[in-house]
C-alpha positions as CSV (number, residue, x, y, z in Angstrom):
1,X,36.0,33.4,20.0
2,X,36.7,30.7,22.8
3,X,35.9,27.4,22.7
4,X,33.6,27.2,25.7
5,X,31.8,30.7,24.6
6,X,30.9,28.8,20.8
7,X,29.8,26.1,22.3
8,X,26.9,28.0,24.2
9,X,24.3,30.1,22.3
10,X,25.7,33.4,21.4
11,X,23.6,36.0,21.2
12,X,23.0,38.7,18.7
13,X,26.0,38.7,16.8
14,X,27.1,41.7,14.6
15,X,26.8,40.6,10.9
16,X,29.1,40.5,9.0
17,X,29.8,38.1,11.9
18,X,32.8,35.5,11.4
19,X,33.5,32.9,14.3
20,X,35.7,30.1,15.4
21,X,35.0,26.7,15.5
22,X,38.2,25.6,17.1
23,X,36.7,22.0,18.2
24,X,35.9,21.3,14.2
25,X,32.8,20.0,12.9
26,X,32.0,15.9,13.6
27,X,29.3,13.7,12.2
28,X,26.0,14.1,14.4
29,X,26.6,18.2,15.5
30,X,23.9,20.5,14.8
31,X,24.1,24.0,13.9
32,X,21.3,26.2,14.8
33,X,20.5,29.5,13.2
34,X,17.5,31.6,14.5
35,X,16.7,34.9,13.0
36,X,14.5,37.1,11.1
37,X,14.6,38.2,7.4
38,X,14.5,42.3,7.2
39,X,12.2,43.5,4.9
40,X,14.8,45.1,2.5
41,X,17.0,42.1,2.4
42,X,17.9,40.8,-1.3
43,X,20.4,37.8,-0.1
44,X,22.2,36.9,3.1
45,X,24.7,33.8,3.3
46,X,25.5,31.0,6.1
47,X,29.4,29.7,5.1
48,X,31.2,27.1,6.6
49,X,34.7,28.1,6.0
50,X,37.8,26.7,6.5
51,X,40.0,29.6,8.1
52,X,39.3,33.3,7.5
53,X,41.3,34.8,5.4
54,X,40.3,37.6,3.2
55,X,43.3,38.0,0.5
56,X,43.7,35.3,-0.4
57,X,40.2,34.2,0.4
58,X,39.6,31.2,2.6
59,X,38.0,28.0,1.1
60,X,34.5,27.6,1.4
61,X,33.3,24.3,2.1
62,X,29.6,25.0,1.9
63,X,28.1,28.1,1.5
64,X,24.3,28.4,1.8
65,X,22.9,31.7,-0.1
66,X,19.1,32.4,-0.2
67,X,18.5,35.0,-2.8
68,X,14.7,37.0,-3.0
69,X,14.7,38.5,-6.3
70,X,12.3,37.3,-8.5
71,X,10.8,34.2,-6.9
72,X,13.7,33.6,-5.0
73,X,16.4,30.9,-4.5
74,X,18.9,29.1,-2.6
75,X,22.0,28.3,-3.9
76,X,24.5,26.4,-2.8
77,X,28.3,25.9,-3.7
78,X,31.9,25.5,-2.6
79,X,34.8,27.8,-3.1
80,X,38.2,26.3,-3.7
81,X,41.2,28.3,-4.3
82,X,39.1,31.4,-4.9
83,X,37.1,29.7,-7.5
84,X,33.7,28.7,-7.4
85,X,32.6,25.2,-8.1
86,X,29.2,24.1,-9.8
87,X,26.3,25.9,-8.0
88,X,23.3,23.5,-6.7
89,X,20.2,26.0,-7.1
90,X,16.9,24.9,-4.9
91,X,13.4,27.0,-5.9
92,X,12.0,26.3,-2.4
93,X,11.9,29.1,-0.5
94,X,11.4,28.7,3.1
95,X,12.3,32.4,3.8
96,X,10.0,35.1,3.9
97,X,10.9,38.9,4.6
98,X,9.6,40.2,7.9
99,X,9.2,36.9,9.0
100,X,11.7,34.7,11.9
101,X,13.4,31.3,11.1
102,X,15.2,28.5,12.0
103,X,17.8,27.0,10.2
104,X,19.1,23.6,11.5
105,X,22.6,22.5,9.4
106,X,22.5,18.8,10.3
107,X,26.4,18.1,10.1
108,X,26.7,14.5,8.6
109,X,29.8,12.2,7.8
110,X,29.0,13.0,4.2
111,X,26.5,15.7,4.1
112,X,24.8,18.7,5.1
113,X,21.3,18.2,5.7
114,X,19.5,21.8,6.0
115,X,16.1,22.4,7.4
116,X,14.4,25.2,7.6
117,X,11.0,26.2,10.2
118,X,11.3,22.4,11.1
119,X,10.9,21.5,7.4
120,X,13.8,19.3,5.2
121,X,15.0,21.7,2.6
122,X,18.1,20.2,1.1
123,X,21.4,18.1,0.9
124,X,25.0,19.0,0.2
125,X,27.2,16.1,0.0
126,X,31.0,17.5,0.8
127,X,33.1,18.3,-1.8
128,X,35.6,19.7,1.2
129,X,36.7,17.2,4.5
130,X,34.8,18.1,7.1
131,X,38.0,18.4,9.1
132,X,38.9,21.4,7.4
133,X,36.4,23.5,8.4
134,X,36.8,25.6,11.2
135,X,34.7,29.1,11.2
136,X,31.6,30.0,10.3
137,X,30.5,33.0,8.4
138,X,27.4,34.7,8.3
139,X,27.0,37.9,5.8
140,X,24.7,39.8,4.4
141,X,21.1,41.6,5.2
142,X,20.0,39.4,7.9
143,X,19.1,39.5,11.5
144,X,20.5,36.8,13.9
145,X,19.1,36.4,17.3
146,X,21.0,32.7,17.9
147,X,23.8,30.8,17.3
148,X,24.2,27.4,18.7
149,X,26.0,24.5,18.3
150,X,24.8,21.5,19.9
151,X,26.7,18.0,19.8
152,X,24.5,15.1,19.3
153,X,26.4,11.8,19.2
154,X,23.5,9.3,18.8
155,X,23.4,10.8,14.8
156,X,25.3,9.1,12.2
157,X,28.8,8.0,13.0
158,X,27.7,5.7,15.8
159,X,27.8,2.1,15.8
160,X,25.0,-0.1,15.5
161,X,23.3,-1.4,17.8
162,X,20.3,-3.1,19.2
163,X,19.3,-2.4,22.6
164,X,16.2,-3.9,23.7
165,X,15.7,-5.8,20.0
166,X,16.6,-9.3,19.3
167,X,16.9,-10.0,15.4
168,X,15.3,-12.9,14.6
169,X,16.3,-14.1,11.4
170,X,17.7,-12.6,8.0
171,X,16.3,-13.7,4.6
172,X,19.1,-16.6,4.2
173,X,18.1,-17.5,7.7
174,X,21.7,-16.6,9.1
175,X,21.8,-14.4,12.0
176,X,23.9,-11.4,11.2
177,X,25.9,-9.4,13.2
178,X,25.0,-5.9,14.7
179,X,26.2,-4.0,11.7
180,X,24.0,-5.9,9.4
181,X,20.7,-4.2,9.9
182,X,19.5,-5.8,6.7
183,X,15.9,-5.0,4.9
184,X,13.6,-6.5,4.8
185,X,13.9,-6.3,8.9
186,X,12.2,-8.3,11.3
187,X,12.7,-8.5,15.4
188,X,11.6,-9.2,18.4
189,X,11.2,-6.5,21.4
190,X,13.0,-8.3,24.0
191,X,10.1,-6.9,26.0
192,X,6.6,-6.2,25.1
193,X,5.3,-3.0,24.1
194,X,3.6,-0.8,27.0
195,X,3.2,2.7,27.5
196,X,6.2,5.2,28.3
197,X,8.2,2.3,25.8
198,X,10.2,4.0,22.7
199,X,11.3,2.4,19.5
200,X,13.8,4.6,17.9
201,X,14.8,3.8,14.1
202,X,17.5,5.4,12.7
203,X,18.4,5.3,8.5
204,X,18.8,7.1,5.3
205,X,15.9,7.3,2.7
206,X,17.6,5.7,-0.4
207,X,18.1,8.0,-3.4
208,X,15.2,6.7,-5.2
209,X,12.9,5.8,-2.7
210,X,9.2,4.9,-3.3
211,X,8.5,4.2,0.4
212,X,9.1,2.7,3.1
213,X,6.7,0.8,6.0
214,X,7.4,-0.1,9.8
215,X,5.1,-2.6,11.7
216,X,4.3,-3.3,15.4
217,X,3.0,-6.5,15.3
218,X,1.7,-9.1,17.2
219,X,3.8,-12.6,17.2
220,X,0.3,-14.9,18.0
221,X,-1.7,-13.1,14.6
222,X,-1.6,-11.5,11.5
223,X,-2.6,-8.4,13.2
224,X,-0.7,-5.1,12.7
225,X,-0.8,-3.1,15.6
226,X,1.0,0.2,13.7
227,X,1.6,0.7,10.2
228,X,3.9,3.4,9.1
229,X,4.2,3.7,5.5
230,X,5.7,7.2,4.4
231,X,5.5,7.1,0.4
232,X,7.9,9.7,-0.8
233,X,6.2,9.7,-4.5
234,X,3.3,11.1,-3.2
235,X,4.2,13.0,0.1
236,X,1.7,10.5,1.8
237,X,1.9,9.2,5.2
238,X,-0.3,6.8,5.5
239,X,-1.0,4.7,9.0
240,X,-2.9,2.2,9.7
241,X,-3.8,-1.3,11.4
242,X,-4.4,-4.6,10.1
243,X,-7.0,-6.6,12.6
244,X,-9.2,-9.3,11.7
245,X,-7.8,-10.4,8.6
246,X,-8.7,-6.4,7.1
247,X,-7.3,-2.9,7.0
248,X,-9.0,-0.3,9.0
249,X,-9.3,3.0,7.5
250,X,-6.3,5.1,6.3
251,X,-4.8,7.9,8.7
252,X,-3.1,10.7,6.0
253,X,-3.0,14.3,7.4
254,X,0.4,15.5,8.4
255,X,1.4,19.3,8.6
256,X,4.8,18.9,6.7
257,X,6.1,15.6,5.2
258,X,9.6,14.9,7.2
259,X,10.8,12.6,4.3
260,X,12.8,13.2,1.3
261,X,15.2,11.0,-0.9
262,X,18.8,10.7,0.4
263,X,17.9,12.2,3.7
264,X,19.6,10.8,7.0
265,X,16.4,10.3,9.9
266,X,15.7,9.6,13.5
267,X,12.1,7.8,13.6
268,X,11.1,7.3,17.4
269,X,7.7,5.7,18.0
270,X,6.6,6.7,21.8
271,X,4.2,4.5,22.9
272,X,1.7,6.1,25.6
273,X,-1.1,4.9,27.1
274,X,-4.2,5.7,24.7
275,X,-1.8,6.3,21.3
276,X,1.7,6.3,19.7
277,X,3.3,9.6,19.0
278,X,5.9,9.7,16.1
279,X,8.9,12.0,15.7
280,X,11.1,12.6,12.9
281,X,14.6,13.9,13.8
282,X,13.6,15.3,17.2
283,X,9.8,17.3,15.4
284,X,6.8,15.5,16.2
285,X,4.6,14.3,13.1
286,X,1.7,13.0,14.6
287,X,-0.6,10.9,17.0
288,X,-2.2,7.4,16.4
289,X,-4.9,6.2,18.6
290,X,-4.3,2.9,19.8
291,X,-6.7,0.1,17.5
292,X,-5.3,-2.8,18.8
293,X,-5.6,-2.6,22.7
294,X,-3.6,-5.5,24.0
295,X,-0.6,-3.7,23.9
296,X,1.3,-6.6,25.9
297,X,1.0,-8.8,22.9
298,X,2.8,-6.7,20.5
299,X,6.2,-7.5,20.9
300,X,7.3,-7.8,17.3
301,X,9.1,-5.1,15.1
302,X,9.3,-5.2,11.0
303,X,10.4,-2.4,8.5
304,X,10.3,-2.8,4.6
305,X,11.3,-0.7,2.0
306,X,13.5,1.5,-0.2
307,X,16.1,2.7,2.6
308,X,19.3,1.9,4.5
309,X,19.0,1.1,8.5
310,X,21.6,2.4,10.7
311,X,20.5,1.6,13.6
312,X,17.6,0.0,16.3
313,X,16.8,0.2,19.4
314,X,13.8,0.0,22.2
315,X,13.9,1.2,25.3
């Protein structure tokens, strides 16, 4: 298949379907899958292969197989030299016969990072280089409506930056370069917050991670204008504001927790006129009524916690 046809959606493939990627794979692509499940189906498979060769059998760098019988399960492996390697099973089943889906493979410099109906399903750290792989193979009882492959260079890969942020200070008191988006963080918005404004966070959850907090803050008081705090124990997001020397009451409800240890993010506080909406790698979470009103006085920026920055910005 062409270059410029695989790089636009294609439409209703015939499965077994096996197509070129001749551009390769690159940190910050997306591949996205949309289907439906048939009713009889007992397994289909999404594999990224490199080449497509039958006998022998092309490597398989990751190859994604949900399985229904029983309670159903996903596993995940690689095939070298036509032998399997150690199988990653996940119980979570995000696929349900009869019903459509969306599969987004989030192509990272050394992971996969699936989700599935807008919801994080799993990692897959590459046991393969990423340069190798070059087709992609879908098999099985499934039904594809979509295939598309969308490039995406703010994901990981890109340098760090900090548009519209001035660090002020790191714990030694040094003032570290760009690349050293050290935490505990804390900046200054080189302009104050107002609405249409957008703070976008980008990081990976660390392996272990309890939780995590970011705080728009006022430089003139102990006030806390916005108080993220995703606690991945739990599968809490709690938000809040600190005014007047208290905490107001705790904001919880969330549809699906986007969090998850070793997970790569985008975090991108929008700031509109009566509340802040937040996004997690490009699906909205929620909405948080503005407590603190004098939004030209919040012009500070803090995050704490159990994860790695890659990069901030406002704009």
């Amino acid at each position: 298949m062409p270059l410029d046809q695989l790089q636009k959606i294609i439409h209703n493939p015939v499965i077994p379907y096996t197509g070129t990627i001749l551009s390769g794979l690159l940190p910050g692509e997306l591949v996205v899958i949309q289907g439906s499940v048939p009713d009889d189906s007992d397994r289909f498979q999404v594999d990224f292969q490199c080449g497509s060769s039958t006998k022998p059998r092309a490597d398989v760098a990751f190859h994604f197989n949900p399985r229904f019988k029983r309670s159903g399960s996903i596993i995940c492996n690689t095939l070298e030299k036509e032998r399997w390697g150690w199988e990653e099973i996940t119980y979570q089943m995000p696929f349900q016969k009869g019903k459509p889906f969306k599969i987004v493979f989030m192509v990272l410099k050394d992971k996969f990072q699936v989700s599935v109906n807008e919801k994080h399903l799993l990692l897959y750290n590459h046991r393969i280089k990423l340069e190798r792989i070059d087709t992609l193979g879908i098999y099985g009882k499934i039904q594809i409506q979509t295939i598309q492959f969308i490039s995406n260079n703010s994901l990981q890969g890109s340098q760090p930056s900090s548009l519209g942020i001035t660090k002020i200070k790191s714990e030694n008191g040094e003032m570290p370069d760009g690349s050293q988006l050290v935490v505990p963080y804390i900046a200054r918005l080189n302009s104050a917050l107002r609405p249409g404004r957008t703070v976008a966070i980008k990081g990976e959850v660390n392996k272990n991670s309890n939780s995590f907090a970011v705080n728009l803050k006022s430089s003139d008081s102990k006030d806390i204008a916005l108080h993220l705090n995703p606690r991945m124990k739990t599968n809490v997001f709690v938000r809040n504001s600190y005014l007047s020397d208290s905490w107001g009451e705790e904001e919880k409800d969330v549809t699906n927790f986007p969090f998850s240890p070793g997970m790569y993010f985008e975090l991108l506080i929008f700031c509109d006129v009566h509340q802040y909406k937040v996004a997690v790698n490009g699906v909205h979470i929620l909405e948080y009524k503005h407590r603190f009103k004098q939004l030209e006085k919040i012009n500070i920026l803090e995050i704490t916690g159990d994860i790695q920055l890659l990069d901030v910005r406002s704009s």
